[in-house]
Every structure is written in structure tokens, then in C-alpha cells.
C-alpha positions in Angstrom: -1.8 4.2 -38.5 -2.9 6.7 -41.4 -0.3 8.8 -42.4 -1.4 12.8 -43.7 0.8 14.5 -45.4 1.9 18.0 -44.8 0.3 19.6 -47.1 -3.4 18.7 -45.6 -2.6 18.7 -42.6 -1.0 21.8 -41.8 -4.1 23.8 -43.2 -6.8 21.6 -41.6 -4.6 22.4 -38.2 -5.0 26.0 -38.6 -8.9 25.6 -39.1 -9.5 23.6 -36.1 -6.8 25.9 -34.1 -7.6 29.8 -35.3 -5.2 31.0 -32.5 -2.4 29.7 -33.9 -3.0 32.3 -36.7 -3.6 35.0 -33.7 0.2 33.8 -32.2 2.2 34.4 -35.3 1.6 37.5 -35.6 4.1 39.6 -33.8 6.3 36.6 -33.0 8.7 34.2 -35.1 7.1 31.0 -33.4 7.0 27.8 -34.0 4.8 25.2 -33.1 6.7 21.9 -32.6 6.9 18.5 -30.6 3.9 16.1 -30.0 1.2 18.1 -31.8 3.1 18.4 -35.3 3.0 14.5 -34.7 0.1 14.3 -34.0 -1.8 16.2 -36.6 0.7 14.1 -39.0 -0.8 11.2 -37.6 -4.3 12.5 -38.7 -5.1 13.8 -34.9 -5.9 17.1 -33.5 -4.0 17.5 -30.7 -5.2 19.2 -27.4 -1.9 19.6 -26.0 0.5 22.6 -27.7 3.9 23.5 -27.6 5.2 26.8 -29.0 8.7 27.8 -29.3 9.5 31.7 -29.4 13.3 33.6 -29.6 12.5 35.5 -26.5 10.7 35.4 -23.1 7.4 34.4 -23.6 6.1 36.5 -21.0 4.4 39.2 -23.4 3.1 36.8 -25.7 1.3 34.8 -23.0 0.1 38.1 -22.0 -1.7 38.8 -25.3 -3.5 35.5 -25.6 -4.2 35.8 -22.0 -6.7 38.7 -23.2 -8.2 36.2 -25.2 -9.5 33.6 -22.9 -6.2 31.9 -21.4 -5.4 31.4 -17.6 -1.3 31.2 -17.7 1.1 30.3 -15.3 5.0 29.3 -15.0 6.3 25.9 -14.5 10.1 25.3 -14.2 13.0 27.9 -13.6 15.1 30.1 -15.5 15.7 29.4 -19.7 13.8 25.8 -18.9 10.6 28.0 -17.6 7.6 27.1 -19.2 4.3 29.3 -19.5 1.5 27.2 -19.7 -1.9 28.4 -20.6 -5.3 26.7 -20.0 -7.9 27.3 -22.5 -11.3 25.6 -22.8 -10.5 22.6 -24.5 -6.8 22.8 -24.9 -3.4 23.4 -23.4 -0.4 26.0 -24.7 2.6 25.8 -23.3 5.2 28.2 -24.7 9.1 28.3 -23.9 12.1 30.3 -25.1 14.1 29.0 -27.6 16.9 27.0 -27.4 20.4 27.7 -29.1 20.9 30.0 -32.0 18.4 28.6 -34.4 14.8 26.8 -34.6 17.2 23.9 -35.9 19.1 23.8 -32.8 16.5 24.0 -31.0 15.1 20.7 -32.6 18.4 18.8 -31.8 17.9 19.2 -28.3 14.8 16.9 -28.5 14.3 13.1 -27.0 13.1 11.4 -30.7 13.0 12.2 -34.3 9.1 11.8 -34.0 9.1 14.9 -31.7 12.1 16.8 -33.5 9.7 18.6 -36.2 7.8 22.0 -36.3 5.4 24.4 -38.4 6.9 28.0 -38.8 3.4 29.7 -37.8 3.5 32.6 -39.6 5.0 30.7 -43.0 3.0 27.3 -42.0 6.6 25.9 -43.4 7.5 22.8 -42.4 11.3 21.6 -40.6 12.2 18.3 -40.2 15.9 18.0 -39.5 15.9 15.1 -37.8 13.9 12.8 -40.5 10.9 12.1 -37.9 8.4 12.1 -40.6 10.0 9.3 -42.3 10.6 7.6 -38.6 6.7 8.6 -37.9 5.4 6.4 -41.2 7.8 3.6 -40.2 6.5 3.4 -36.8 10.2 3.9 -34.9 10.9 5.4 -32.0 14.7 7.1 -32.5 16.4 9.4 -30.1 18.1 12.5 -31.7 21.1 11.8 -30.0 22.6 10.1 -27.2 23.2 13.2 -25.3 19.5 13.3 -25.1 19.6 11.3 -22.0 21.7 12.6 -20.3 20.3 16.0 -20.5 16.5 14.4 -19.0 17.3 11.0 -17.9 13.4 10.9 -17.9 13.9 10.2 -21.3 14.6 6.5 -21.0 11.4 5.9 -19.8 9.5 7.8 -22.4 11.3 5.9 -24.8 9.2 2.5 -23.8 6.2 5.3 -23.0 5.9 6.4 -26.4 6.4 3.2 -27.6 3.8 1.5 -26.0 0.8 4.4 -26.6 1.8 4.6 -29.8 2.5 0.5 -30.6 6.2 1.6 -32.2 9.5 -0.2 -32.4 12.6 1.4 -30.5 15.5 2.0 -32.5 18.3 -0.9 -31.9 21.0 2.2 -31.1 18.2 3.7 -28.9 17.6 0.7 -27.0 21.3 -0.3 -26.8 21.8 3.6 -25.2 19.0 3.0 -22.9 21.0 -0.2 -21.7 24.0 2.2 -20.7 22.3 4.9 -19.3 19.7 3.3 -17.5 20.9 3.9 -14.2 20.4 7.2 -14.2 16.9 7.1 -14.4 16.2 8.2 -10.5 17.6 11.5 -11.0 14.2 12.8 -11.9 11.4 14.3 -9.5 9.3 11.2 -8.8 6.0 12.8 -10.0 7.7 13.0 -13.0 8.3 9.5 -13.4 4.9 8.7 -11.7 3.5 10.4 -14.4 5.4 9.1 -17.4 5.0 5.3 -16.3 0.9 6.2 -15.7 1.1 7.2 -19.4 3.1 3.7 -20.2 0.8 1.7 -18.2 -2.8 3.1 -19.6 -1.4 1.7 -23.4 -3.4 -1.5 -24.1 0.3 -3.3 -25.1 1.9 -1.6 -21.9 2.8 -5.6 -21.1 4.6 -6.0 -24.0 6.8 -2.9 -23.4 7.5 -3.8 -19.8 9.1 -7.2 -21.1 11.1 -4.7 -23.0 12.1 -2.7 -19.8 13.2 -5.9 -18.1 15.0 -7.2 -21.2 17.2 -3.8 -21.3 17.1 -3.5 -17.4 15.6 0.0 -17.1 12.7 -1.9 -15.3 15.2 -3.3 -12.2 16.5 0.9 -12.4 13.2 1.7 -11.8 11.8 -0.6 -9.4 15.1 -2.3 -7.5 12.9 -4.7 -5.6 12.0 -6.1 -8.7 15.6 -6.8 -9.7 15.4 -9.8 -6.8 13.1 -11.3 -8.4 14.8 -12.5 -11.3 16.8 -15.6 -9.0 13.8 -16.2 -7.1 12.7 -19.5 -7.4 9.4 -20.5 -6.4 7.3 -23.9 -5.7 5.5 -26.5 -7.4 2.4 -24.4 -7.9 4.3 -22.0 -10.2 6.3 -22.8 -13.5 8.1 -19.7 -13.7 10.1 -17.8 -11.3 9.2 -14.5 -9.7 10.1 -11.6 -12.4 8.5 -13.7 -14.8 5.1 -15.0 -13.3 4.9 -11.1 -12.7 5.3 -10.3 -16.2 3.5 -13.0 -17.8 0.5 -11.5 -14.8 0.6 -8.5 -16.1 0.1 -9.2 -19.5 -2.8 -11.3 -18.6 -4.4 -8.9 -16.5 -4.4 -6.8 -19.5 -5.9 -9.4 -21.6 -9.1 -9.3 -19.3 -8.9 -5.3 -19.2 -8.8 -5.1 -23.0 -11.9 -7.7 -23.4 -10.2 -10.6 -24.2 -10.4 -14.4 -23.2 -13.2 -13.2 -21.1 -15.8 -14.7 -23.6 -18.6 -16.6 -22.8 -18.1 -15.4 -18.6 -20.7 -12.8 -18.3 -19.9 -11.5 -14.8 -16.9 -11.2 -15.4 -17.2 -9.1 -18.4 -19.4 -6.9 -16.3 -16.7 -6.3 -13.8 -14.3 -5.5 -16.7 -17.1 -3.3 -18.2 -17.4 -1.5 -14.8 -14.0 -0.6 -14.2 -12.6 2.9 -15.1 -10.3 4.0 -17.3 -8.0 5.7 -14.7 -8.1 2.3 -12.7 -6.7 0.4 -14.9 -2.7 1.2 -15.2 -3.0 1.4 -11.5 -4.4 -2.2 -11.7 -1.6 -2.8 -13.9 0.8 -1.7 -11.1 -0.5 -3.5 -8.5 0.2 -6.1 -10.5 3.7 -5.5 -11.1 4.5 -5.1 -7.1 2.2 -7.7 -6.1 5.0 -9.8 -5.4 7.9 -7.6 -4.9 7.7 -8.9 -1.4 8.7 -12.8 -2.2 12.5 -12.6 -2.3 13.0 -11.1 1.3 10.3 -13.8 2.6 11.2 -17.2 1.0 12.0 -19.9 3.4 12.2 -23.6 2.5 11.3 -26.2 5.0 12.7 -29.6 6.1 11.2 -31.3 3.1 12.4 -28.8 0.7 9.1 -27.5 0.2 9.3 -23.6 -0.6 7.1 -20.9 1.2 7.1 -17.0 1.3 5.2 -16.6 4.0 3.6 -13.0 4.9 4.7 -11.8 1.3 1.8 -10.0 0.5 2.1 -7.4 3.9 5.8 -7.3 2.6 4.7 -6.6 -0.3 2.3 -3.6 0.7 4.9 -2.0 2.9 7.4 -2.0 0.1 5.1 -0.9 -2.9 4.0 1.8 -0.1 8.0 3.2 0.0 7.9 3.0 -3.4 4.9 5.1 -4.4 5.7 7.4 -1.3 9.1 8.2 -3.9 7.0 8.8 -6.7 4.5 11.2 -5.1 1.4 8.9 -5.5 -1.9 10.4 -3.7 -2.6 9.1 -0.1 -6.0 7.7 -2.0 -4.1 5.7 -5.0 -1.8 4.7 -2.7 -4.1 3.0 -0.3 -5.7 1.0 -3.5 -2.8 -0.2 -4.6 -1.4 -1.5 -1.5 -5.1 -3.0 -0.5 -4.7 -5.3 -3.8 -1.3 -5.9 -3.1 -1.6 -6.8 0.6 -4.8 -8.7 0.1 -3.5 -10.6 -3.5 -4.2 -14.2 -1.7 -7.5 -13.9 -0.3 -9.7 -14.6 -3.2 -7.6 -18.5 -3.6 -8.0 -18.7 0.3 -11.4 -18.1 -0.4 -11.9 -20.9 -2.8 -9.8 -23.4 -1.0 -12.2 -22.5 1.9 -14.7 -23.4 -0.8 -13.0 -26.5 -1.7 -13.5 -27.3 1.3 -16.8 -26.4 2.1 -16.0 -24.2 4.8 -16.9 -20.7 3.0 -19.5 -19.3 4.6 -21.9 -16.7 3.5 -20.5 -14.0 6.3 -17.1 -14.9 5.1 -18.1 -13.8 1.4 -19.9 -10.4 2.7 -17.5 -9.8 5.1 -14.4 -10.3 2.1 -16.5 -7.5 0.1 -17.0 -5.1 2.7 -13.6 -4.7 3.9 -12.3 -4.1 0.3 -13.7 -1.0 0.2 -12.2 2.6 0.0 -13.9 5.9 0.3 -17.7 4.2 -0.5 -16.3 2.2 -3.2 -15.8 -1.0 -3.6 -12.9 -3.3 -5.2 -13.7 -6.7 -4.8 -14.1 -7.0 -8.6 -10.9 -5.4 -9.0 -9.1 -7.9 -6.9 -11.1 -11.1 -8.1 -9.8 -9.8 -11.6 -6.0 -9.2 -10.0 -6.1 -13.1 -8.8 -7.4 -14.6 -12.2 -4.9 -13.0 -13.8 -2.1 -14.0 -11.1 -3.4 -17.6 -11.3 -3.3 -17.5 -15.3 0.4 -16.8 -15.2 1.3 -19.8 -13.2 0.8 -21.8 -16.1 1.6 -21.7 -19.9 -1.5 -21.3 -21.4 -4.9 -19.8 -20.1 -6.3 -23.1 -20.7 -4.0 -25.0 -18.1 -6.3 -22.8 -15.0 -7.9 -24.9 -12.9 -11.5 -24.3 -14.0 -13.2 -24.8 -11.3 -11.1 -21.8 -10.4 -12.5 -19.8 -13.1 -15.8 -20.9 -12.3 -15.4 -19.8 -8.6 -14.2 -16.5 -9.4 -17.4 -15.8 -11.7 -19.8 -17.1 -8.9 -18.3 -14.6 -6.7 -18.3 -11.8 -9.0 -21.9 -12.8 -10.3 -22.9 -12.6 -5.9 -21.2 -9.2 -5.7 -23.0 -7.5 -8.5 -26.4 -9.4 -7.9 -26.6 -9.4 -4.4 -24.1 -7.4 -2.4 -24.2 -3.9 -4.7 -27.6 -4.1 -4.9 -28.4 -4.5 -0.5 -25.3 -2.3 -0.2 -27.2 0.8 -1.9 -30.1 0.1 0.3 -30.6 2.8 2.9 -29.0 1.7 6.4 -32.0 0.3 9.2 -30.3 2.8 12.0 -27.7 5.5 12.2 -25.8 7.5 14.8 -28.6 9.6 16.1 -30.8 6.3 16.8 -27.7 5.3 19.0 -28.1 8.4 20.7 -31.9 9.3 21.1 -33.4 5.6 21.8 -30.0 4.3 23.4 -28.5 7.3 25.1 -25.0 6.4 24.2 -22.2 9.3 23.7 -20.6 9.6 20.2 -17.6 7.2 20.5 -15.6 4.6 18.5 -18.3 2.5 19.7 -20.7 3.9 17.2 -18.6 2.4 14.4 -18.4 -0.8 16.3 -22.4 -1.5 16.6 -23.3 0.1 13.6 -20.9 -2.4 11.7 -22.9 -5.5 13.3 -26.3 -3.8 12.4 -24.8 -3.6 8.7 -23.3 -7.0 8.2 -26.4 -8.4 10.0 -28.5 -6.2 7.6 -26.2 -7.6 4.1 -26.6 -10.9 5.5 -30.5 -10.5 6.0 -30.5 -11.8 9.1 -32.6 -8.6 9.7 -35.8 -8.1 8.3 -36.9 -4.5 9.1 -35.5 -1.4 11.7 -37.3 -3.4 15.3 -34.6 -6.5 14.1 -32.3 -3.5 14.2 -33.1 -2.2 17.3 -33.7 -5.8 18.9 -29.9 -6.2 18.0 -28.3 -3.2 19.4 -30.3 -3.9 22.7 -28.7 -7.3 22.7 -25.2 -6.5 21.4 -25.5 -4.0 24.4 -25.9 -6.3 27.1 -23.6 -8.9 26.1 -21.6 -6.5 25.3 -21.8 -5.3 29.7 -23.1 -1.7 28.2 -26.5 -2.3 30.2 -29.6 -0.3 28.6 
């Protein structure tokens, strides 16, 4: 991390930000938080927070005339104003207590606890978070910090893990006591802040840390069970920890690592986007919350969890119903959750020699959402899972490894392309050569016509045609 010091980077702020000049003014405002550590960090920041000793309101009023859309979030003295600019954010609030100072103590960490007088351009630090910054700490201001925004224990392991900092032993240790109340807050709140935690490339690291202290088990009590469940001889570790060892390898792959020499799958990796991936890393951490109420052991000893993954899916569905997910993340996260085993019941069907070309087509068409497809995703998701059963990478079966590349290898050069080929009929044909009704049936036929089609067992629109008249009949429709 390169370090600036005040000095530079306090004027080259007030270049790149010439309405900072425009806000001081006719106000005694500050500008404080994340973007005085940010530009101290050698960043311009896109995101900023100005404090002022009296309502706002006129102020955002003023700036409004020069290009800003504002609005109020919150209630009462906790109201904030937030303007949207072109490339940039301002959100302004009223001062806290009797001083700028005060103000300052009221903060989560030291590394946030510093502002830039604007009409000055001094520089406060009360709380030493420049010295904290350069040492790469994460330090709350005080205890009372958490108890004021309980939110604040999980932005302790959030700013941690985006910016690759050590938490304080005192902060950690107040963490520990106060974790529980962590589900006071809104749940998009926490939905947010754990996004935020999860996008870091060394989110794995820090979620180790969350189970360590517990704040994890506060979080996500399903997850808590997982700790004393035991599992069978195809895993050395139990639950809570062949999840967290998962995750991390999951985000391995998604950093580019220990993916060398496997082409497709450093396609799929390639491929996936940004905003996908902490949700990949969620999935990940609920894929088996499901295991503890399901585990069963049979005659022989032998221990199952039969039907965990559905559990799974309805519990991680509870869960992100609390936290305010969208109906469409939702539905991708319990689609890799639910359907976690079907890429190794696919290669023991393989194994086997039972795995059938239809099987394959039919595996990537129904893990689609909205158009798009997540095969890849989940063929990643069940690498990863199998990686963690082990001690090293090197212990997977690779035959395994070798499976999973052949499938991703057939999905982008075979399925993706025929899949982006135009359909051979549609709804109208149904209706003006067949003289059906628009029904569910529609769906039904067309479906056969499009596997048939992705399977080319159909070689132009007569095949097409020739199987809907056929489908028909057996099918007691008549024509």
C-alpha cells in the first residue's frame, strides 16, 4: 500500500474535486470518513462524506444548482442528504456533539476517524488513524462503537478483508462480546456489508476470522451446527470446516490460481462477472448448511445426509429472504445450492459409462436463469467443494479434474455456440400449421423441438415439423 502524505494529498484532492472548494464557502464543513482514507492511500475516492454544524438542507440546495440530484436517507439528527453527481456521490449530515472532534469519536475505526477542514484544508486526526492507516490496522475508536451500530462488527472483518488489514487484538476481543447483537440491523444493511466482504480477493481468509471469533455462527446460525457435524469417509474434515476450506478454494479458482495449464476452465473463470462472484462465494458458504438436520447413519455405521442439498436451498432461501436479497439473486444462489451434487453424479454416471449425451444437454439447460446460463458456475462450485475434502489440491482425484474440464470444454464449444442458434419453430408455427391454442403445452413441445435441436437429432425446420406431428399423436393430440 503506498502511503501519501498530507501535504500532497490534500491539494491534489482539491484539483480532482473543484466542488469541494465551492462547499466551503458559506459552511464550516468538513470532509471526513472513507475518502480522507482513501486519498491518504493515494486514491481518489468517488464516494464523499461532508460533515456540517447545521441542517444540511440549504447546502444541498446550493450544490443542487450545480448539477446534483439529492435526496434523504435516514430520520431525524441521523438523516443523511445524499447527492448524485456524474461520477461521484456526496452525502452530507449534521454534526455530531459540540465539536468536529466529537464528532470523530463517534466513528467505528481510527482509519475512518480523520477529516480535512475544507475551507482551511487543515487536517484532524484525533484518533491516530493515519498512523493505524500506514500500519495496516483496523482499530475501533471505542467500544461503545458497537453498540451504537452493531453493523459495525461486521465491517470490522469488511474493511479488513478489502483492504488486506489486521484487526486490532482489543477490537477483535470486543467483537467476541458483542457479537450477538449483530441482527439488530436492517438485513439489507448487512446484505450489503457482507457483499462488500465477500467481493475482497482474501474474503476466505477473513471468514476463518469470523468463525474463529464467532460473529460468523451470529450471522448465519445454521452454520453454528456445523461445527459437531461429522461427516463420512469421503471427507477429512467436518462440516464448518470443509465449508471454509471450499470457500477459500473457490476463491483460488476465481482469483486465477491453481487453474494453470486447464484452459476451459480458465475460460469459465475468465467469463464470469464481477458481481457473481461474492454470490458464488455465498453459495458456497450455505451449500451445506443443510447437512446437520439431515445426517443419518445406517446399520453399518456408514454416514449419509441424504436430501441435504433441497435442505439446504430451502434454508439459504429463509436466510436471504432476511437479508432482503432480489427474487433474481436469490434464485441463483439456491439453484447452486440445491443442485451442488449433480456435477459428481454426473461423473460417477461417467464412471460408469452411463452419461449420456442428453443427460449432459439436458444438465446445461435446466441451469439456466433468465437466458443465462450457470453450468460453469456450478462445475466451478463442485471443483472447489471436492478440493476441500482433501488436504492439498493435489490429493483430487484427477480424473475428476479432468471430467470437470471436458464438460466445461463441451459447454463452451458445443452447447453456447447451438444454444445462440436461432430456434427451428416458435409459438406462431404451433398455431398457424398446427392449429393449437396458446397453452402450457406450448412450453412442453417446444422444449422437445429444442433438446432435439441441441442434440442434433434435427437437421433443418421439416425434422422440426416432422416431430411436433409425431409428439402430437403419441401424444393423443390428433392433427
Amino acid at each position: 500500500m503506498t502511503m501519501i502524505d498530507t501535504a500532497s494529498a490534500i491539494p491534489a484532492l482539491f484539483r480532482a474535486m473543484p466542488i469541494l472548494d465551492f462547499i466551503s464557502r458559506d459552511s464550516d464543513a468538513y470532509l471526513v470518513g472513507g475518502a480522507v482514507r482513501d486519498i491518504l492511500m493515494g486514491r481518489i475516492p468517488t464516494d464523499y462524506d461532508i460533515v456540517v454544524p447545521e441542517d444540511p438542507k440549504a447546502l444541498a440546495k446550493s450544490l443542487a444548482c450545480i448539477g446534483g440530484s439529492f435526496f434523504k436517507m435516514g430520520k431525524n439528527r441521523q438523516a443523511v442528504l445524499r447527492g448524485q453527481f456524474k461520477d461521484y456521490t456526496i452525502d452530507m449530515v449534521q454534526r455530531e456533539g459540540g465539536s468536529i472532534e466529537s464528532d470523530l469519536r463517534l466513528r467505528d475505526f481510527t482509519i475512518n476517524a480523520m477529516a480535512i477542514r475544507l475551507d482551511n484544508r487543515s487536517f484532524l486526526d484525533p484518533m491516530q488513524g493515519q498512523k493505524d492507516l500506514a500500519n495496516k490496522t483496523i482499530r475501533m475508536v471505542s467500544e461503545q462503537a458497537f453498540l451504537r451500530d452493531p453493523l459495525r462488527l461486521l465491517r470490522t472483518y469488511r474493511f479488513a478483508a478489502t483492504l488486506d488489514f489486521e484487526i486490532e487484538t482489543r477490537t477483535e476481543s470486543a467483537v467476541k462480546t458483542h457479537g450477538h447483537l449483530i441482527g439488530r440491523p436492517a438485513g439489507e444493511r448487512i446484505r450489503e456489508e457482507m457483499i462488500k466482504l465477500l467481493a475482497a480477493p482474501c474474503a476466505g481468509e477473513y471468514l476463518q476470522k469470523m468463525s474463529d471469533s464467532g460473529l460468523l455462527f451470529n450471522l448465519f446460525p445454521d452454520i453454528a451446527a456445523e461445527f459437531a457435524c461429522t461427516q463420512n469417509h469421503h471427507h477429512r474434515f467436518n462440516v464448518l470446516d470443509h465449508t471454509l476450506n471450499a470457500c477459500k478454494h473457490l476463491e483460488l479458482f476465481l482469483n486465477g490460481k491453481d487453474i494453470e495449464g486447464n484452459d476451459s476452465l480458465q475460460i469459465a473463470i475468465n467469463g464470469i462477472d464481477d458481481r457473481m462472484k461474492p454470490l458464488m462465494k455465498l453459495a458456497m458458504l450455505l451449500h451445506d448448511i443443510g447437512k446437520p438436520l439431515t445426517r443419518s447413519v445406517d446399520p453399518v455405521g456408514a454416514v449419509h445426509f441424504w436430501g441435504h442439498e433441497k435442505k439446504g436451498a430451502e434454508l439459504a432461501k429463509e436466510i436471504l429472504t432476511r437479508l432482503k436479497f432480489s427474487s433474481k439473486d436469490t434464485e441463483y444462489l439456491c439453484l447452486l445450492i440445491q443442485n451442488h451434487l449433480r456435477p459428481v453424479l454426473l461423473y460417477q454416471a461417467h464412471q460408469n459409462q452411463t452419461l449420456t449425451r442428453k443427460g449432459i444437454v439436458r444438465f446445461f439447460r435446466s441451469l439456466t436463469i433468465d437466458e443465462t446460463g450457470h453450468a460453469p458456475d456450478l462445475l466451478i462450485h463442485a471443483l472447489a467443494d471436492a478440493c476441500a475434502k482433501t488436504e492439498k489440491v493435489c490429493d483430487i482425484d484427477p480424473s475428476f479434474l479432468c471430467f470437470i474440464g471436458d464438460m466445461l470444454k463441451s459447454y463452451f464449444q458445443d452447447f453456447v455456440p447451438r444454444k445462440r442458434e436461432a430456434p427451428l419453430i416458435n409459438g406462431h408455427d404451433l398455431i398457424t400449421l398446427f392449429g393449437l391454442k396458446p397453452s402450457a403445452t406450448f412450453k412442453i413441445i417446444l422444449d422437445v423441438v429444442e433438446e432435439a435441436r441441441l442434440l442434433q437429432t434435427l437437421a433443418s425446420r421439416e425434422d422440426a415439423l416432422t416431430l411436433v406431428k409425431r409428439w402430437l399423436l403419441s401424444n393423443g393430440k390428433g392433427f
